[in-house]
C-alpha positions in Angstrom: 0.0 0.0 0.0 3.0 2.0 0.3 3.6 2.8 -3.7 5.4 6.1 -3.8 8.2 3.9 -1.7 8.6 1.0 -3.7 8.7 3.6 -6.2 11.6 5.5 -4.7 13.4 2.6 -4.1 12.9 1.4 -7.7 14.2 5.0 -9.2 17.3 4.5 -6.4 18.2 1.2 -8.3 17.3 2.5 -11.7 20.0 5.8 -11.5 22.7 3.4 -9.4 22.6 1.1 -12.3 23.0 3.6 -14.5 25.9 5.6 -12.7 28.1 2.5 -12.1 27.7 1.1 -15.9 28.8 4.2 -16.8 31.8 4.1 -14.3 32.3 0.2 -14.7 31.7 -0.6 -18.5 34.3 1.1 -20.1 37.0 0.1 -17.4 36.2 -3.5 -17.6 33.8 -4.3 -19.9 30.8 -6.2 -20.3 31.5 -7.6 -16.8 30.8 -4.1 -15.4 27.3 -3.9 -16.8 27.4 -7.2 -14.1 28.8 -6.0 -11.9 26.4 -2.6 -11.8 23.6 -4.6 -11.5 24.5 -6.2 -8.4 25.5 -3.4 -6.7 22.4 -1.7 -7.3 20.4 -4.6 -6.5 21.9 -4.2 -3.3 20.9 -0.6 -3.2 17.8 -1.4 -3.7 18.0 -4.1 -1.2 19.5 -2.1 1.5 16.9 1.0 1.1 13.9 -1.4 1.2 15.1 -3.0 4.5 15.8 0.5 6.1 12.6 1.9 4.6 10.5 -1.4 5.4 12.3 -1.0 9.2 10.9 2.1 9.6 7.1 0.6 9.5 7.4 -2.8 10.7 9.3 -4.9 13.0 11.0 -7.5 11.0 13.4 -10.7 11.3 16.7 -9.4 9.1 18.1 -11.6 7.4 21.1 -9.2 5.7 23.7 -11.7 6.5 22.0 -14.9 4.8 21.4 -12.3 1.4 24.4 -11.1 1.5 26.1 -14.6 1.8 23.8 -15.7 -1.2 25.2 -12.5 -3.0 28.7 -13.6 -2.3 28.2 -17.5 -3.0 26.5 -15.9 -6.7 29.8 -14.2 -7.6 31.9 -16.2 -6.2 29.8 -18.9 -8.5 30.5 -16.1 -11.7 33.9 -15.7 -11.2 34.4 -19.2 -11.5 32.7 -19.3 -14.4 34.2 -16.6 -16.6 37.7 -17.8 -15.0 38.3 -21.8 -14.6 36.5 -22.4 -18.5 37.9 -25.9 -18.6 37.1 -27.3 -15.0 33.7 -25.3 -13.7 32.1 -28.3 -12.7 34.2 -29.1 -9.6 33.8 -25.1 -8.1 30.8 -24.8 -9.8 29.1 -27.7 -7.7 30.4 -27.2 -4.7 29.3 -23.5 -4.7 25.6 -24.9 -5.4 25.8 -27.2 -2.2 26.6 -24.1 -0.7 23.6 -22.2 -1.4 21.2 -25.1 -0.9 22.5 -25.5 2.5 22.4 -22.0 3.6 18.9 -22.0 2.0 17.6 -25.0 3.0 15.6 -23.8 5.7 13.4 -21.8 2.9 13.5 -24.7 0.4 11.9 -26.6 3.1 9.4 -24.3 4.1 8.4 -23.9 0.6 8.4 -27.2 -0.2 6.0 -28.2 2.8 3.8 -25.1 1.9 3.6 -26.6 -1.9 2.8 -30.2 -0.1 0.2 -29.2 1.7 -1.7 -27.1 -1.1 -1.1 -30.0 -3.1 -2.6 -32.3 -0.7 -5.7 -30.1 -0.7 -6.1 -29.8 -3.8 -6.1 -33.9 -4.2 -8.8 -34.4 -1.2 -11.7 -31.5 -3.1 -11.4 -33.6 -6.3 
């Protein structure tokens, strides 16, 4: 119900993207257009959380997003950089995230169980 917010928050993300493609881009290429998009995903992250504090009380869970975040480029990095042997790095970063995420994954896999389950017993 709070528009003009998300809408501020959007613009925030829109002009940061903006600002460090210009900045990033033409020092290291397409990679920079990357890279800007993270960052101002996290700008847009960050202003959210601080605006969404201001309303409601609220678990934070910075330190699991930003370990996702990190896991994500490590995950890039080894992908643009080990060409010939991703698999190994690659597949041990996606252990990683499902085992900091697994919590979530099983939440939402019980949630999709049980409407499932429902949906079986009104037929």
């Amino acid at each position: 119900k709070k528009n003009v917010r998300s809408m501020m928050t959007t613009m925030l993300g829109a002009l940061s993207n903006i600002l460090f493609n210009l900045l990033l881009i033409p020092r290291i290429g397409i990679q920079g257009a990357a890279i800007a998009t993270i960052i101002s995903y996290l700008v847009v992250y960050l202003a959210r959380a601080l605006d969404i504090k201001k309303l409601y009380r609220f678990r934070d869970s910075f330190g699991i997003v930003m370990l996702n975040m990190l896991l994500l480029i490590a995950e890039s990095l080894f992908l643009l950089y080990f060409r010939g042997n991703f698999y190994i790095p690659g597949t041990i970063v996606m252990v990683l995230l499902l085992v900091v995420n697994a919590p979530q994954i099983l939440q939402i896999m019980v949630q999709f169980w049980g409407m499932f389950k429902r949906k079986l017993l009104h037929r």
